[in-house]
C-alpha positions as CSV (number, residue, x, y, z in Angstrom):
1,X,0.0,0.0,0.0
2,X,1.6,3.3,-0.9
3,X,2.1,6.1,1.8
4,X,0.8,9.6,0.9
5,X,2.9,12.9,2.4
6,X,0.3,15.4,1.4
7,X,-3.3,14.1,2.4
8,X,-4.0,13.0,5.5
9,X,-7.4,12.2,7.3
10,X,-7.9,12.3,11.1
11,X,-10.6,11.9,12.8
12,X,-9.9,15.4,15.3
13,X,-9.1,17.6,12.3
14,X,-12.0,18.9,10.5
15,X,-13.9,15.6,11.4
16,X,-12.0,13.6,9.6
17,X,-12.1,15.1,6.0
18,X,-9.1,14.4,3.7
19,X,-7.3,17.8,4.5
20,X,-3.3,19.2,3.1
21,X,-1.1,17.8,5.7
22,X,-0.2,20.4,8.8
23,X,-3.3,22.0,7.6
24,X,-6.9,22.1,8.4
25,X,-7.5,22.9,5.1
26,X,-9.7,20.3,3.3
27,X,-8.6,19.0,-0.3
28,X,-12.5,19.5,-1.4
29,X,-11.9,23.2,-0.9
30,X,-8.7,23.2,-3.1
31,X,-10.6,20.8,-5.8
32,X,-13.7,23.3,-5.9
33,X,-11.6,26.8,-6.4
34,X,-9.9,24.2,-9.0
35,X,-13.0,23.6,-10.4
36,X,-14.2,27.4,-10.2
37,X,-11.4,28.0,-12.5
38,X,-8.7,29.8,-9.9
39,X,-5.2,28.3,-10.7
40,X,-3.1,26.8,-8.2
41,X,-1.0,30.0,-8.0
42,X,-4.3,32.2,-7.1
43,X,-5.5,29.7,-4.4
44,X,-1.7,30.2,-2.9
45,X,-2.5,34.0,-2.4
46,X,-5.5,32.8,-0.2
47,X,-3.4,30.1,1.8
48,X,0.0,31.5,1.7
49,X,1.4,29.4,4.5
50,X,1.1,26.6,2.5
51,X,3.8,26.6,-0.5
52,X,2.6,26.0,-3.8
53,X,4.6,22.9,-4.3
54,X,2.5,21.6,-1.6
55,X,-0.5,22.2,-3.3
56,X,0.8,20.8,-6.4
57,X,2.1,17.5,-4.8
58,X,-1.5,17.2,-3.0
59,X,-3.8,17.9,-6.5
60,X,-1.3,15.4,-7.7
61,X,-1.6,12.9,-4.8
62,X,-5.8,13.3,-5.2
63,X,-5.1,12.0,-8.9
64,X,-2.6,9.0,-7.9
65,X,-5.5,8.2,-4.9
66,X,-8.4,8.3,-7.7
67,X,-6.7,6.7,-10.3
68,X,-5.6,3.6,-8.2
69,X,-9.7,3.0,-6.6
70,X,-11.6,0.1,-7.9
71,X,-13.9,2.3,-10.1
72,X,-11.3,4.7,-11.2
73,X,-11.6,3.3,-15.1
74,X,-15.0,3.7,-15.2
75,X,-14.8,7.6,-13.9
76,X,-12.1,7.9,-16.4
77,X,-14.4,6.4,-18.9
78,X,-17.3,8.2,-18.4
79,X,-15.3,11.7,-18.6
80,X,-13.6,10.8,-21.4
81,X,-17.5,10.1,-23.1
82,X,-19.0,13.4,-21.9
């Protein structure tokens, strides 16, 4: 089983959602500015304390988690089709 340094879920820190390591900053949140179209450079200015390679590394570790689930080829799938 591979070990992730960027996401980490605990059960004391914002009840257990899948938040930036050292952070109580959910990976949702980062996915959902993604998704509103601010680059990872603009969500930086709002979260300064965490460096932008950290925010790379955990966008890229949410990929690596989603890509390696059970159903992951048929997310893929049915993006690719829309």
């Amino acid at each position: 089983m591979k070990k992730y340094q960027y996401i980490t879920s605990k059960s004391d820190i914002m009840g257990g959602a899948p938040c930036i390591v050292g952070t109580r900053i959910p990976i949702a949140v980062i996915v959902a500015r993604l998704k509103e179209g601010y680059t990872l450079e603009a969500i930086h200015e709002g979260y300064p304390w965490v460096s932008l390679k950290t925010l790379e590394k955990a966008v890229s570790e949410l990929v690596d988690r989603l890509s390696s689930t059970k159903d992951a080829s048929k997310i893929l799938q049915t993006q690719a089709a829309a």
